[in-house]
C-alpha positions as CSV (number, residue, x, y, z in Angstrom):
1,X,-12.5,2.8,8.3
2,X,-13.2,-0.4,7.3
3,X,-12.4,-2.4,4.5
4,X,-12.9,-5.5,3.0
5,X,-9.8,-7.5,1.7
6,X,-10.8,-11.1,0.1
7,X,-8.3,-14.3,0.4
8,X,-6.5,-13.6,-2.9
9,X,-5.8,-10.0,-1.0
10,X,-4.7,-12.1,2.0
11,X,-3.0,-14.4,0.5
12,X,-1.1,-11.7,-1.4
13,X,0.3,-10.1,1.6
14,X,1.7,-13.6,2.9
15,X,3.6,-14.1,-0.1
16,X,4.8,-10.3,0.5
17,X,5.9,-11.3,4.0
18,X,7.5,-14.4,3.0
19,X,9.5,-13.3,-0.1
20,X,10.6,-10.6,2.5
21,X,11.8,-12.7,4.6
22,X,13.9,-14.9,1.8
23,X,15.1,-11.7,0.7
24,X,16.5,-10.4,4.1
25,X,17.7,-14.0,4.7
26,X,19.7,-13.9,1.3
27,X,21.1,-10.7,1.9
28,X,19.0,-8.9,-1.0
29,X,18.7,-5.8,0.1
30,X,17.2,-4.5,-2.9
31,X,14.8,-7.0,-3.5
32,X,13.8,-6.7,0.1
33,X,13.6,-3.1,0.0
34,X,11.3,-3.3,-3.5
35,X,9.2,-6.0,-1.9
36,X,8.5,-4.0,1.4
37,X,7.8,-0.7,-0.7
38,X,4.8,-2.6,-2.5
39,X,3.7,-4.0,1.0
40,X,3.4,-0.3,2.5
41,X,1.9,0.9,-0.6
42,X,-0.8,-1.7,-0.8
43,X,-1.4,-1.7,3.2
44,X,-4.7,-0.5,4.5
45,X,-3.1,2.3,6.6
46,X,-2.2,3.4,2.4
47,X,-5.7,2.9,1.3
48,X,-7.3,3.9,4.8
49,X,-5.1,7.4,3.4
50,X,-6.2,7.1,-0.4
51,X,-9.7,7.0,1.1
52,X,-9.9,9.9,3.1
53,X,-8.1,12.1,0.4
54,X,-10.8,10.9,-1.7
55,X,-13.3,12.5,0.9
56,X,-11.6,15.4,1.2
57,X,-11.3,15.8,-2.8
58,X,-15.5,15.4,-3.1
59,X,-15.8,17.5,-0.4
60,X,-13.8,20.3,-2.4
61,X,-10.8,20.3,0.5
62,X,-7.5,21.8,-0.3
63,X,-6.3,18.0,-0.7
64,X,-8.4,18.2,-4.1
65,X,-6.5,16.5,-6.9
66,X,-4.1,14.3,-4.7
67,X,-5.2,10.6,-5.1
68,X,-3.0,8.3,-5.9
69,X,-3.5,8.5,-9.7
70,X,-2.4,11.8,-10.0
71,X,1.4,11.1,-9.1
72,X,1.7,12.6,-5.5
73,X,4.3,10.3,-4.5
C-alpha cells in the first residue's frame, strides 16, 4: 500500500520521536507512554490497517462497520 505523507506529516513524527526521547530521558513514563501511543496510532502500518478495513467494509466483509470512527479500539 502506498501512501503519501507530506513534510508537516514528517515533520510530525520527528517531534514524536524526539519528545519520546526527552520523555524516557526524564524518567516520564507517562508522557512517554502517551506520546508513543499517538505514534502507533498515526503510523502507516495503523493507516495501512484503517485502509484495508475500509476495503473490506465496501466490499461488504464481516469487518463491515469497524473503521476507526466507530470506536473499535
Amino acid at each position: 500500500m502506498e501512501v503519501e505523507r507530506g513534510q508537516a506529516a514528517r515533520d510530525r513524527k520527528a517531534a514524536e520521536h524526539e519528545a519520546l526521547l526527552e520523555y524516557v530521558i526524564a524518567g516520564d513514563a507517562e508522557a512517554a507512554a502517551a506520546v508513543m501511543r499517538e505514534h502507533i496510532d498515526t503510523s502507516l502500518g495503523a493507516q495501512a490497517a484503517w485502509r484495508l478495513r475500509k476495503h473490506h467494509t465496501d466490499t461488504d466483509s464481516p469487518l463491515q462497520g469497524t473503521g476507526p470512527d466507530e470506536g473499535d479500539a
